[in-house]
VOSEZA-100164 format. One line per field, with one value per residue (C-alpha): residue number from 1; residue in one letter; x, y, z. Coordinates in nm, 2 decimals. Layout:
num <- NUM;...
residuo <- A;...
px <- X;...
py <- Y;...
pz <- Z;...
This chain:
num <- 1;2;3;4;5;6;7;8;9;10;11;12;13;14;15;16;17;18;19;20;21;22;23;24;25;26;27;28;29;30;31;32;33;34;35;36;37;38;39;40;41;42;43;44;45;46;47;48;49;50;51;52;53;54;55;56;57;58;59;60;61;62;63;64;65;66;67;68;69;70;71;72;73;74;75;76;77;78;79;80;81;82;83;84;85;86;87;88;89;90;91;92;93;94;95;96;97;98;99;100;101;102;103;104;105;106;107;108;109;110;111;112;113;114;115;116;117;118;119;120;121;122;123;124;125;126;127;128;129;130;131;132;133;134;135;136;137;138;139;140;141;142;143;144;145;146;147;148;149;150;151;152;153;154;155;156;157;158;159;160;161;162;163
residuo <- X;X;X;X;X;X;X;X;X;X;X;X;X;X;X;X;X;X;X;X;X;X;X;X;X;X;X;X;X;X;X;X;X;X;X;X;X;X;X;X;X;X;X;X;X;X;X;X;X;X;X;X;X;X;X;X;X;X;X;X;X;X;X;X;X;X;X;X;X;X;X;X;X;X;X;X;X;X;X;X;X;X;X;X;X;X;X;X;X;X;X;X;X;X;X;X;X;X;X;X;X;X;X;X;X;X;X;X;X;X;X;X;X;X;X;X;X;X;X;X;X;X;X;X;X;X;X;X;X;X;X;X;X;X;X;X;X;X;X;X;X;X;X;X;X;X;X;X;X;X;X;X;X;X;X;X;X;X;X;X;X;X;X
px <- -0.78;-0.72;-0.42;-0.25;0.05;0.39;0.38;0.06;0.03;-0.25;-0.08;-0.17;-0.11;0.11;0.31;0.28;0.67;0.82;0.64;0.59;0.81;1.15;1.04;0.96;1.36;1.47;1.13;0.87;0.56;0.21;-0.04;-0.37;-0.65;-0.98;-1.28;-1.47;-1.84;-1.61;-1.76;-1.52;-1.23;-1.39;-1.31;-0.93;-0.76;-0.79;-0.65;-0.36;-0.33;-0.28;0.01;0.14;0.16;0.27;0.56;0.69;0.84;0.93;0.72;0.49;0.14;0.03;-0.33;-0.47;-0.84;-0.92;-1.21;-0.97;-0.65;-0.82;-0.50;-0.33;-0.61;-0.60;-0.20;-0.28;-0.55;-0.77;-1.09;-1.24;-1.16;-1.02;-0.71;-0.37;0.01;0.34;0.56;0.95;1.24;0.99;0.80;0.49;0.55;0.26;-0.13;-0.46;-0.81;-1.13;-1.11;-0.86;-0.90;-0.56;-0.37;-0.40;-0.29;0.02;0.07;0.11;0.34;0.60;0.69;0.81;0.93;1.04;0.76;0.83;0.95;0.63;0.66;0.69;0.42;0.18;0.21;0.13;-0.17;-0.30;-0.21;-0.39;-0.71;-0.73;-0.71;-0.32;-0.22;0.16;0.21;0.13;0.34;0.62;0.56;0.59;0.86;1.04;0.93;1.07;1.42;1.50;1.30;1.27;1.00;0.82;0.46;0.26;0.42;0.44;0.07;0.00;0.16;-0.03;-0.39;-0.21;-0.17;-0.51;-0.67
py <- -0.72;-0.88;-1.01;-0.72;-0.79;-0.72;-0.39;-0.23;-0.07;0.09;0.45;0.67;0.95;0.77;0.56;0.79;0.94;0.62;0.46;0.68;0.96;0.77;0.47;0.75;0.82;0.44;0.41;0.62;0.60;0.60;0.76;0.64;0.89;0.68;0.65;0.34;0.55;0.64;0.45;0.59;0.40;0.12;0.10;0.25;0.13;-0.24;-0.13;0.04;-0.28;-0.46;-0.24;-0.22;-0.62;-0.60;-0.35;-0.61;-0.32;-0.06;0.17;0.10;0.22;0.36;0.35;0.64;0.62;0.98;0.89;0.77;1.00;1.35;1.55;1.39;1.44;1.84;1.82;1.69;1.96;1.64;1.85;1.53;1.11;0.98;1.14;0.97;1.12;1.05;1.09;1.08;1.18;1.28;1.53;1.46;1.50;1.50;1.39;1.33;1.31;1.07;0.78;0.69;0.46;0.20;0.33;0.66;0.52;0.40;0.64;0.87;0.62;0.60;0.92;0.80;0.44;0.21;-0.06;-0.43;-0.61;-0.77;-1.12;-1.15;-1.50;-1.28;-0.97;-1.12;-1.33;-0.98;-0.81;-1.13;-1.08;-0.70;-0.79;-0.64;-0.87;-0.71;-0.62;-0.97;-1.09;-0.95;-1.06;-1.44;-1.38;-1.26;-1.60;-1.79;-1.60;-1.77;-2.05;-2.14;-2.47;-2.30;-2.41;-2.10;-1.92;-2.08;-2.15;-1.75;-1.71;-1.97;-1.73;-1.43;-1.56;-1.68;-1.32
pz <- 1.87;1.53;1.41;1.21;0.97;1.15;0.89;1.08;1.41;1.62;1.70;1.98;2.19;2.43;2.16;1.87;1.91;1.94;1.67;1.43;1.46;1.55;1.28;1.03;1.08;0.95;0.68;0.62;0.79;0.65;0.90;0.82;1.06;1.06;1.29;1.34;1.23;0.90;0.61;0.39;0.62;0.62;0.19;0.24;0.55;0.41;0.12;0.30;0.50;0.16;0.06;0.37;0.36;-0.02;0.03;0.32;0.56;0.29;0.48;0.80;0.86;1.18;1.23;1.44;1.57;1.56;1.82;2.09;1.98;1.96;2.03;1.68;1.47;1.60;1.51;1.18;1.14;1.04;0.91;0.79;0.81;0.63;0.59;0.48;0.62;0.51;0.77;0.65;0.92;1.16;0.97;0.75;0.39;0.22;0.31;0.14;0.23;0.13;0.00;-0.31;-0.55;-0.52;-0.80;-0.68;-0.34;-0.50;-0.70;-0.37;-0.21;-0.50;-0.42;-0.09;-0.15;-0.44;-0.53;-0.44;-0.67;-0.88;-0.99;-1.38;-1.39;-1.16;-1.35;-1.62;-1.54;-1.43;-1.73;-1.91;-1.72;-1.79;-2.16;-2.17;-2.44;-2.52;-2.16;-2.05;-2.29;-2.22;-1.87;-1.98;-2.20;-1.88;-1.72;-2.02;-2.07;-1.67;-1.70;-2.09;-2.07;-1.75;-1.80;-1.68;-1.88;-2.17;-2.11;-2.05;-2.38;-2.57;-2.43;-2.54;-2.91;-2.90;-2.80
């Protein structure tokens, strides 16, 4: 088995109430139904992974195999893989099926947790690179109002007046 981020577990029948139901009572749970024939799964569940890793324990997700857990994918009424569960104080929330794009994906988890806490000098090299000139600004001027001769920043800045 790969190495999996301490935020991702492999649930099944025989540990699916202790960790999914009785974590979804301390954080919520996201419930990620896959099958390894999925191609579909093969674009989300490393996206989940990602935000499962990003989030750093905010919420945990619980990978279920539908081919080796048939029993949860009839509880979940899974018509189709793959399908995404919130699970919140033991009782799922809200789902969605098919593949998402990410920001949908977030979007969907907002509801259900607060976002991490993004760092100002990354946000705004991204905001840079997606040609967000006042966003990524404002990012850097961020930077600068704690760090006033930070480099990055000031350099980030410098490509923003250019553009």
């Amino acid at each position: 088995m790969e190495n999996q981020a301490p935020y991702v577990i492999d649930a099944n029948e025989q540990n699916f109430q202790t960790e999914v139901v009785a974590k979804s009572m301390e954080v919520p749970v996201l419930v990620d139904l896959w099958a390894p024939w999925c191609g579909p799964c093969k674009t989300l569940t490393p996206i989940l992974e990602n935000l499962a890793e990003e989030y750093q324990g905010r919420f945990i997700l619980a990978k279920v195999n539908v081919d080796e857990s048939r029993q949860l994918a009839m509880a979940f009424g899974a018509q189709s893989v793959p399908m995404v569960v919130m699970i919140k104080d033991g009782r799922p929330m809200d789902a969605f099926q098919g593949a998402q794009p990410e920001s949908t994906i977030r979007e969907f988890i907002s509801r259900f947790v607060s976002a991490p806490e993004a760092d100002p000098l990354e946000a705004g090299l991204a905001a840079l690179a997606e040609k967000a000139y006042e966003q990524a600004a404002l990012y850097f001027q961020q930077v600068l109002s704690t760090v006033p001769d930070h480099t990055d920043a000031l350099l980030g800045l410098a490509r923003v007046a250019l553009a």
